[in-house]
Phi, psi and omega in degrees: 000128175319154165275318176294328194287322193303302181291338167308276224297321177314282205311315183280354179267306197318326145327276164303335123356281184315309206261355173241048132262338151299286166347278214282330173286340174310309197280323210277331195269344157323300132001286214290340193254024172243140224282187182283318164329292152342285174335304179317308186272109115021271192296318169328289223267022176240009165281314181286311228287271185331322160273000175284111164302330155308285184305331182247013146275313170270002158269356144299315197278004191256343187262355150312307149334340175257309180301327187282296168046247174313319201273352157312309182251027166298299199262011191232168177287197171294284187314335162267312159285349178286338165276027177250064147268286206291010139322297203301299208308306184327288174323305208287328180253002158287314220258312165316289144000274170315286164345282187270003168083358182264163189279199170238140194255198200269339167316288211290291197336290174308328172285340198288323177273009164251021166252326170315300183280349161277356157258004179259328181263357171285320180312290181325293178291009165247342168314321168260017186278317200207140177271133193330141198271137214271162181291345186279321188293305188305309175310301177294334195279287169287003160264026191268128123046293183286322136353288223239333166267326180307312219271318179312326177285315192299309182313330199275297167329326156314339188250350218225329154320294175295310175323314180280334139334261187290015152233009157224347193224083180252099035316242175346014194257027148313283188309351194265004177269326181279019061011289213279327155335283178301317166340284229294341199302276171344333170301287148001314184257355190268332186300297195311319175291327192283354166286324195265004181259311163333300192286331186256015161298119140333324194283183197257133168018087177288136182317122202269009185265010152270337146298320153319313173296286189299327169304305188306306205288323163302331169280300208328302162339283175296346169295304213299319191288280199311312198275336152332276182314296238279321180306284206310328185266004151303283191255354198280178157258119192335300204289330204258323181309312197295340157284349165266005142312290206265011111018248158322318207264347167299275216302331172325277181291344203255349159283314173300333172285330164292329167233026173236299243217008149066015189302359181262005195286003203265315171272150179321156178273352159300290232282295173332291198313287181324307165304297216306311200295331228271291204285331171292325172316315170287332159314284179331328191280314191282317178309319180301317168297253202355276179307285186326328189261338159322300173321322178280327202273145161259178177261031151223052250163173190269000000 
């Protein structure tokens, strides 16, 4: 794999990140300013939403986001682009920041450089795991068994989440929509390298109505991830929904690259060792922002 091609892919999910976390904070500070009452009606409020210059800035910037995306996982693994979602977060409590005028206190800093650095040093080592996948390595691998339970498991969580939410933590049950968000988001993203492994095949004509099936399955996603948040940002707070958004949408794709789809087999077991700390950092690094910045924020406010 080009090493340019591989950071083209880095530079463009950082990108997409960036703009679709600004987005949804755009639109979540839109959210706010429509009464509650409104809020309650669905149909209000996606009337007011549609005149709102905010809110229809940051629904620019989330569908920018999807063609850069595309082009993140043309040339990088599963595994290398799903930890720069705490890139976003990073982006997303910079931005808050700025927005509301407040400092940084020494928590978030120490989260903010471990999420940098676990993505930076995650990037590196998947840079060297694996070479881009031919549609035949891709057929066998994610259509397997271990696929098809990894992706089934996910789904039965998408159904088994809000119920618990809402018959044991109905205070909380705002969040089982960024739960369920994230899921489909983390789906999503397995969908997508296989549209982008489809289109850049060589070999003769892979069948298309598994590219039909992968398109059905990507709107499904993208309703299910998108139409989460807009629920979820009636009441959640941005900063704790998007981190259990990106989460899911890290942990996800990086389990699928790692025990489905074998981008870590290349490497050395030092090496192993080394990814595994770099993505675990990083999570940590989004939980520390996630909790920290909740103290400072209200819920009218990011």
């Amino acid at each position: 794999m080009s090493t340019w091609l591989f950071f083209l892919s880095i530079l463009s999910g950082l990108l997409s990140f960036t703009a679709f976390n600004i987005g949804f904070a755009l639109e979540k500070k839109a959210i706010n300013k429509i009464r509650f009452e409104d809020q309650k009606r669905i149909v209000n409020m996606i009337k007011q939403l549609l005149r709102n210059k905010t809110w229809f800035m940051g629904f620019l910037l989330t569908l920018l986001s999807i063609p850069l995306y595309f082009v993140a996982l043309i040339w990088a693994p599963l595994s290398a682009i799903a930890p720069l979602s705490g890139f976003g977060l990073v982006i997303l409590i910079t931005y808050a920041h700025i927005d509301l005028q407040e400092s940084f206190n020494y928590k978030e800093i120490i989260g903010i450089i471990m999420v940098i650095a676990g993505v930076s040093v995650s990037s590196y080592f998947t840079s060297l795991s694996t070479e881009p996948l031919t549609w035949n390595d891709w057929n066998t691998l994610a259509h397997s068994y271990g696929g098809l339970i990894l992706i089934l498991s996910s789904i039965a969580l998408c159904i088994i989440i809000p119920f618990i939410f809402f018959f044991k933590l109905k205070k909380y049950s705002m969040y089982s929509f960024a739960f369920v968000a994230g899921i489909a988001a983390g789906i999503q993203v397995i969908v997508v390298k296989g549209i982008t492994i489809w289109f850049s095949s060589i070999e003769n004509s892979p069948a298309i109505y598994v590219l039909i099936l992968y398109i059905v399955s990507f709107l499904l996603t993208a309703l299910g991830s998108t139409g989460g948040l807009q629920l979820a940002f009636r009441k959640g707070k941005v900063t704790n929904i998007m981190a259990l958004y990106n989460g899911f949408i890290t942990i996800i794709p990086i389990l699928f690259g790692g025990l489905v789809l074998f981008e870590w087999l290349t490497l050395s077991v030092l090496n192993k060792v080394i990814l595994a700390i770099a993505v675990f950092v990083a999570l940590i690094g989004i939980l520390i922002l996630s909790l920290e910045h909740t103290h400072e924020s209200s819920d009218n406010n990011l």
